[in-house]
N, C-alpha and C positions, 0 to 999 in steps of 0.2 A: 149345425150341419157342417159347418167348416171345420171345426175340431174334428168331428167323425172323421172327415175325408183326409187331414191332415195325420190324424193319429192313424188311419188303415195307409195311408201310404208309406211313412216312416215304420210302421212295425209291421204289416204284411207284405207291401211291395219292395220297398228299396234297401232290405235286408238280403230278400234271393235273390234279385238284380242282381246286387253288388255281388253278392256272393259266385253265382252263376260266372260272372264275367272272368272275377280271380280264378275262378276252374278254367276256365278255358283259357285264358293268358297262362296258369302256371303247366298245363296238361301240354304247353307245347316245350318247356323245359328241356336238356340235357344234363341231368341231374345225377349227383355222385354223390357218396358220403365220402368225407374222411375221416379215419380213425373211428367207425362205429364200434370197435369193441368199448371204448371211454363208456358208451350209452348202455351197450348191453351187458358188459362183466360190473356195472352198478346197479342195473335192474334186478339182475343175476344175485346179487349179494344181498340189495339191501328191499327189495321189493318194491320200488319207486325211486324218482329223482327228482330232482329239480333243476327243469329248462332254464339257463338265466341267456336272453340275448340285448342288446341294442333294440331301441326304439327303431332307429332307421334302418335294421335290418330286416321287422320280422316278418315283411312279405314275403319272401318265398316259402316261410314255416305255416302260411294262415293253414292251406291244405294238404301240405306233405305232414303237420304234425294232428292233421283230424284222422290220420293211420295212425297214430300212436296210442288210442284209445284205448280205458277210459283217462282219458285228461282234463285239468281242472286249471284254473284262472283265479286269480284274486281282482276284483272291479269295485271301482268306489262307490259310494252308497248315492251318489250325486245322480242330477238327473241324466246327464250323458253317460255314467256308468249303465243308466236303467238300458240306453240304446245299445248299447255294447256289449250288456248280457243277454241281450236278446238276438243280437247276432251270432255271439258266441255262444246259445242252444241250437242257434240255425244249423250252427258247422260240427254241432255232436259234441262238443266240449262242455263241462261242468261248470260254469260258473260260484262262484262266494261271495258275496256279497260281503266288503269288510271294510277294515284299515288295517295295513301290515305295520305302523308307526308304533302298537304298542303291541307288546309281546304277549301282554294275555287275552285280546282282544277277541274277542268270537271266531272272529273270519279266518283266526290265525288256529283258532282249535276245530272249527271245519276242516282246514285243511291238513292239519294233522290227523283227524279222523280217517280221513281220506286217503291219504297216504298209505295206513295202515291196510287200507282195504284193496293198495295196490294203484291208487289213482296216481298218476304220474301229475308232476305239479310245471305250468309255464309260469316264466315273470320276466315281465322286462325290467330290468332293470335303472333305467332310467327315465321312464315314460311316468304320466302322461306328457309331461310338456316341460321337463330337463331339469336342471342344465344337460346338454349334451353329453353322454360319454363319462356320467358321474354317476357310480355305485349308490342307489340310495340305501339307507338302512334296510329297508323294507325288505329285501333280500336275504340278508344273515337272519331277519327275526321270524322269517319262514324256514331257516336250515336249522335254528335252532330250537326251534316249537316243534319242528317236526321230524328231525333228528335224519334230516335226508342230505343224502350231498348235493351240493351244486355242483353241475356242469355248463361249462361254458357253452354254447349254442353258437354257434357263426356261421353265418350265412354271407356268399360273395358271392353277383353275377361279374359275367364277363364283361358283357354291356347292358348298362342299365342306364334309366331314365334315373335324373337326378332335383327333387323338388325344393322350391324352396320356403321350406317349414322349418323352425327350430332347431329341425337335429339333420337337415338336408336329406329328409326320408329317400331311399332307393329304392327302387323295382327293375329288378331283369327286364330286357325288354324282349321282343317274341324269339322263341329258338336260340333264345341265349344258354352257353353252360352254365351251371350254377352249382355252386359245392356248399354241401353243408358240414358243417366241420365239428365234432365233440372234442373239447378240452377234456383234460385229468382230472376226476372228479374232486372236491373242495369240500372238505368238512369244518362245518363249524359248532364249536364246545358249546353247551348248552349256559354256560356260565362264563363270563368276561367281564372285566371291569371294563371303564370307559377305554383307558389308552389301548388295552387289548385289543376290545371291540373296533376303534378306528384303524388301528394297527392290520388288524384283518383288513377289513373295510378297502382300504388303499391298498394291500396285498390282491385281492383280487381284481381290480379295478384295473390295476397295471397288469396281469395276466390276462385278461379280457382285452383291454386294450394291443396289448402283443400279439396274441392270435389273431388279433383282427386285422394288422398292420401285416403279416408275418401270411396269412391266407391270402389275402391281394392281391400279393407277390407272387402269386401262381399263375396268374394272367403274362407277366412279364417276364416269364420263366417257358418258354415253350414244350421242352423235352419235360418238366415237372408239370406243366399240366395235361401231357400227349399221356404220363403215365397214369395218369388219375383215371380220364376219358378211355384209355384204351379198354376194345372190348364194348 
């Protein structure tokens, strides 16, 4: 009986909870894009993308990008991935069950299936648990199974809570602005040798990085972020 109670809470109650609360903490947002052509002249082109953000940024994407539907997720085959997919059917997103570590792997031909059929693709990039702020492979070997570009994804609040986890996860806090920002889209060749491959690898990692540093900077810029917000 305690299993029962235990398994109906984690997988029927404290999935919409959770869920519920981020609606309502993010529905009180002042939210902007920047640069949304990046997003849609690659949707436009290529019929899908590939979201790439930060671990500690992707709260404010959990329900601004369940609008982007249909969208898809790559989750490890582990038992806490099992919880995670399960939230992420909550929130209308596709779940894959995989490893993105080898390139012909199932999860990684799901999601190129997918694509095809228009599913837009998230990944963090550096998650579940870091190092911080480091490109893992798993990234390129999704851009190149599935022949989509990556775009950078950044997200900045104005003022946010700041926690202390691994990657100093962020959240906006109530009625904060928050800008979501799409980088230039990043194609990667379906064929690279190793140095290639890292060569990209750390090319993108510092353009991620730069947008990230480079968007912040809008907060302490007044007249640049008065033009974002106006209107």
């Amino acid at each position: 009986m305690k299993k029962r109670l235990k398994f109906f809470f984690y997988h029927s109650v404290l999935p919409y909870v959770g869920i519920s609360l981020v609606k309502a903490l993010s529905s009180t947002y002042r939210l902007r894009l920047v640069d949304p052509h990046n997003e849609q002249d690659t949707i436009d082109r290529d019929g899908s993308i590939i979201y790439a953000s930060w671990h500690q940024r992707f709260f404010p994407g959990i329900t601004f990008f369940s609008s982007r539907r249909p969208i898809s997720i790559l989750i490890s085959q582990s038992l806490d991935g099992e919880f995670i997919s399960h939230i992420v059917r909550t929130l209308g997103w596709h779940p894959v069950r995989g490893s993105s570590s080898k390139g012909g792997s199932e999860g990684l031909q799901k999601l190129k299936e997918l694509g095809r059929k228009g599913y837009r693709i998230g990944h963090i990039v550096d998650g579940p648990k870091g190092p911080f702020g480091v490109v893992k492979p798993g990234l390129l070997r999704i851009a190149q199974v599935s022949g989509k570009a990556i775009v950078p994804t950044i997200t900045s609040g104005e003022r946010r809570w700041t926690f202390r986890s691994w990657d100093r996860f962020m959240v906006p806090k109530p009625f904060s602005r928050v800008v979501i920002r799409f980088g230039s889209p990043i194609y990667v060749p379906a064929e690279l040798d190793e140095e290639e491959f890292e060569g990209t690898r750390q090319r993108i990692e510092e353009c991620m990085k730069e947008l990230y540093v480079d968007t912040d900077r809008i907060w302490d810029d007044p007249a640049r972020a008065a033009a974002i917000f106006q209107g």
